[in-house]
N, C-alpha and C positions, 0 to 999 in steps of 0.2 A: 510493608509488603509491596509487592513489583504493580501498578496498575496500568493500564491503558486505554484509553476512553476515544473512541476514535467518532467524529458527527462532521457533517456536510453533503451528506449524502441525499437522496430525494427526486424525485419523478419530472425527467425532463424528457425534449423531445431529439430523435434523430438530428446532429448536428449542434448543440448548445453544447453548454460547456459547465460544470461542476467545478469544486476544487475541496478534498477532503482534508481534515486535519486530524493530528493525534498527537492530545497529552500524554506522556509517559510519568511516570513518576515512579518512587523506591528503588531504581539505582540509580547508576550514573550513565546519562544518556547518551553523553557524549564519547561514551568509553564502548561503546553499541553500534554494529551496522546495525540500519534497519529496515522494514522489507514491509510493501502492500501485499498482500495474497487475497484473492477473490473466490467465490464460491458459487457455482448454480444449482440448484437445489435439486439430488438427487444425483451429484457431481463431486468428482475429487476436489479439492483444492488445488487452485491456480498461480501461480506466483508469477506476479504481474512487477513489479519491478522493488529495488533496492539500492541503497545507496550504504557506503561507508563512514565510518564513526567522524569523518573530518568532513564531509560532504563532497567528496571530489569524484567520485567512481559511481558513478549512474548506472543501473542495470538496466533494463528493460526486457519481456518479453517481446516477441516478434507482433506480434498485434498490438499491442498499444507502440511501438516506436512512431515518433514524429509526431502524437497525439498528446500523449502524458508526460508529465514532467514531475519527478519526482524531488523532493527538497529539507532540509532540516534546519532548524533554528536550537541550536545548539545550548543558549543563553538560555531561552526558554523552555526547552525539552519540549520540540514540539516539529512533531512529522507533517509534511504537508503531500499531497499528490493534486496536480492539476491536470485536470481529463476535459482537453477538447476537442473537437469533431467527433462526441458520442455515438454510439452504434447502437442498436437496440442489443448486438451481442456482448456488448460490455454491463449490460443488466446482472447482478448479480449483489451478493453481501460482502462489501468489501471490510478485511481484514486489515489494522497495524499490527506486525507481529515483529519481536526479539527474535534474530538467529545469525548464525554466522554460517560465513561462503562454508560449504564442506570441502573435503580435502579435493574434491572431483574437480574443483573450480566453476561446476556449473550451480548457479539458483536456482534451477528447476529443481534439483535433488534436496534441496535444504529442507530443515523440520527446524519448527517455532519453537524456541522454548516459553515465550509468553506473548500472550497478543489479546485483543479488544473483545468486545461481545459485538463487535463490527457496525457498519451504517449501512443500509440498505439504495443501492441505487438501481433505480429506473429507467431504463430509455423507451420508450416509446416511436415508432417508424411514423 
């Protein structure tokens, strides 16, 4: 069955820098765009960036550009996001989720079909 195990996550301060990771497993990953989506408690889900099945097509939302750097290791089935210049407002449960662009061509519209029981990060000001 489909899994995904997303850790790196953890309680840093305004300005330091994280980098999350996520193993997939049960299909084939490489055959998968894949996508972080973020959460604040009491909040929609955010979709924060995505990249495509070959690694070449980077998404970003508007607020993480120029901070986050999203990436995959294709060999290994393994998602990675690197977030630096943290905000206190990038606090939140971050998500690896399965989904594809929808027909709209925008990422903010997409729906997961599978994704992590996510990592918790902390920024602190």
């Amino acid at each position: 069955q489909v899994e995904i195990v997303e850790s790196g996550g953890g309680e840093v301060h305004s300005g330091e820098s994280l980098k999350l990771s996520c193993v997939a497993s049960g299909f084939e990953f490489s055959g998968f765009d894949m996508s972080w989506v973020r959460q604040v408690p009491g909040k929609g889900l955010e979709w924060v960036s995505s990249i495509d099945r070959a690694g070449r097509r980077p998404w970003y939302v508007d607020s993480v550009k120029g901070r986050f750097t999203i990436s995959r290791d294709n060999a290994k089935n393994v998602l990675y996001l690197q977030m630096n210049s943290l905000k206190p407002e990038d606090t939140a449960m971050y998500y690896c989720a399965r989904a594809a662009l929808p027909q709209s061509g925008s990422w903010c519209n997409a729906v997961a079909t599978y994704w992590g029981q996510g990592t918790q990060v902390t920024v602190s000001s």
